[in-house]
C-alpha positions in Angstrom: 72.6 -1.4 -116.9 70.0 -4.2 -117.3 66.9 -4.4 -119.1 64.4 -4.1 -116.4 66.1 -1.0 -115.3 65.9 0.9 -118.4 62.3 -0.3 -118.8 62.1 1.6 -115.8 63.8 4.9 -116.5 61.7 4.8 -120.0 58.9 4.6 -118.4 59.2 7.4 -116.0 60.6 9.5 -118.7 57.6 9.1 -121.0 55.0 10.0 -117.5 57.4 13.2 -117.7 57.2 14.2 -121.2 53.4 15.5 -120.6 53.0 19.0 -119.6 50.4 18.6 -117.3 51.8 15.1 -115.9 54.6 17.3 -115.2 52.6 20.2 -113.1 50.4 17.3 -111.1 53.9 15.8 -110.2 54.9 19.2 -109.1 52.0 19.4 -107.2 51.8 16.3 -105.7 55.9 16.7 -104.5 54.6 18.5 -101.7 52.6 15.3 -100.2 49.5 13.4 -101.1 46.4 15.5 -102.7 42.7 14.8 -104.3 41.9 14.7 -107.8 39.5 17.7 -106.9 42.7 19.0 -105.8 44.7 18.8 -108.9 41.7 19.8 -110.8 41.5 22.9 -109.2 45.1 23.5 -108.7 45.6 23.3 -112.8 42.1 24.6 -113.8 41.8 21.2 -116.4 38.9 19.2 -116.0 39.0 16.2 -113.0 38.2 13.6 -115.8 41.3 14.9 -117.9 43.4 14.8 -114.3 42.1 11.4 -113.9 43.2 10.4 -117.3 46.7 11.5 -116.5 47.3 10.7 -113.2 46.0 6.8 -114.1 48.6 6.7 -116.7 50.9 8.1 -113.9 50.0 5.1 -111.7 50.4 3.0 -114.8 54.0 4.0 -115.2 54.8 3.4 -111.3 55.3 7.0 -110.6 52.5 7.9 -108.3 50.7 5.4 -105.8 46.9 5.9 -104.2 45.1 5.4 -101.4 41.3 5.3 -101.1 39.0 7.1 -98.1 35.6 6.2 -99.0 34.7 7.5 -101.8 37.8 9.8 -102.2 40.8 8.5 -104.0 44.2 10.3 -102.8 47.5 10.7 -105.2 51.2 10.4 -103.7 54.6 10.4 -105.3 55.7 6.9 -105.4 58.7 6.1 -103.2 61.0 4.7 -105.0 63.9 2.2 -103.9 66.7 2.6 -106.8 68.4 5.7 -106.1 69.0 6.3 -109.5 65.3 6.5 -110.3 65.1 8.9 -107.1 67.8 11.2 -108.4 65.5 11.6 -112.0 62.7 12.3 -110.1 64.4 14.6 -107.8 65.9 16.4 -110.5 62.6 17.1 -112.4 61.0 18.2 -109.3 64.4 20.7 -108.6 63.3 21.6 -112.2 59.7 22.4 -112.0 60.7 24.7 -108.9 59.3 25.6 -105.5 56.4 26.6 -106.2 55.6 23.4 -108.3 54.3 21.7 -105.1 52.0 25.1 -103.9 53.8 25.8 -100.8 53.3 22.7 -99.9 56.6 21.7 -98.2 57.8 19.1 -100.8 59.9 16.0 -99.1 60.5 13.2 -100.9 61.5 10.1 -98.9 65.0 7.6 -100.2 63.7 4.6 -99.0 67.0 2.9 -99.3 68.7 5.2 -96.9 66.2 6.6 -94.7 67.5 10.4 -95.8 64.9 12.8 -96.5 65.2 15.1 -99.0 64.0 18.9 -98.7 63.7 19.8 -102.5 62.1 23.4 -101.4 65.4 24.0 -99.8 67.6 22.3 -101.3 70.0 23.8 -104.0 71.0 22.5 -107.0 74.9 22.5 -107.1 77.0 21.5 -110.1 78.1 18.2 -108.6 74.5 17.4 -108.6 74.1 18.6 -111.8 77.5 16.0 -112.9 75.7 13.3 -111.2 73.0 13.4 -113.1 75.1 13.9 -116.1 76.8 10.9 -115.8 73.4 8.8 -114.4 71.9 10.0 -118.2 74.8 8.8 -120.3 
């Protein structure tokens, strides 16, 4: 394991280790949303949802896109598979009803396979992977 990668995995741990970074991820596993979303959606104020989800874009986890005057949040997609299995496995965590009914996919861009976290149990040979990914 090199440096660069655990810089990575540190960082995406630390975005996690908020409770409310942890709910807008949920939220946004279902696809991309508004800050007015978010806002809403949590019942915190937008420029506390803004303060997190910039230190979310900080830390390479979420991406945006801007329509006029309205900036839209996404999930970032990641290409290391391991950082795809830490973020699948928090999103398995926060449960289905994390991302509102939303219909949470979340794309491995290395391999083209989509991933239905909604549907999608966890079984214990995930739960080894993962295991052995952490140690």
């Amino acid at each position: 394991m090199n440096d660069e990668h655990l810089k990575d995995l540190e960082a995406i741990f630390l975005a996690f280790s908020d409770p409310t970074r942890l709910r807008l991820v949920g939220l946004m596993a279902g696809g991309e949303v508004s800050v007015s979303f978010l806002a809403e959606q949590t019942g915190e104020s937008q420029p506390k949802i803004s303060r997190h989800l910039a230190y979310l874009r900080d830390c390479g986890v979420v991406t945006t896109r801007r329509d006029g005057k309205w900036i839209f949040y996404s999930l970032q997609q990641f290409d290391d598979r391991r950082i795809v299995g830490v973020v699948d496995a928090v999103i398995q965590a926060l449960g289905p009803d994390s991302s509102a009914e939303r219909g949470s996919v979340i794309t491995r861009s290395d391999s083209d396979e989509h991933v239905d976290l909604k549907h999608r149990s966890a079984t214990r040979e995930d739960a080894a992977e993962l295991e052995i990914f952490l140690l």
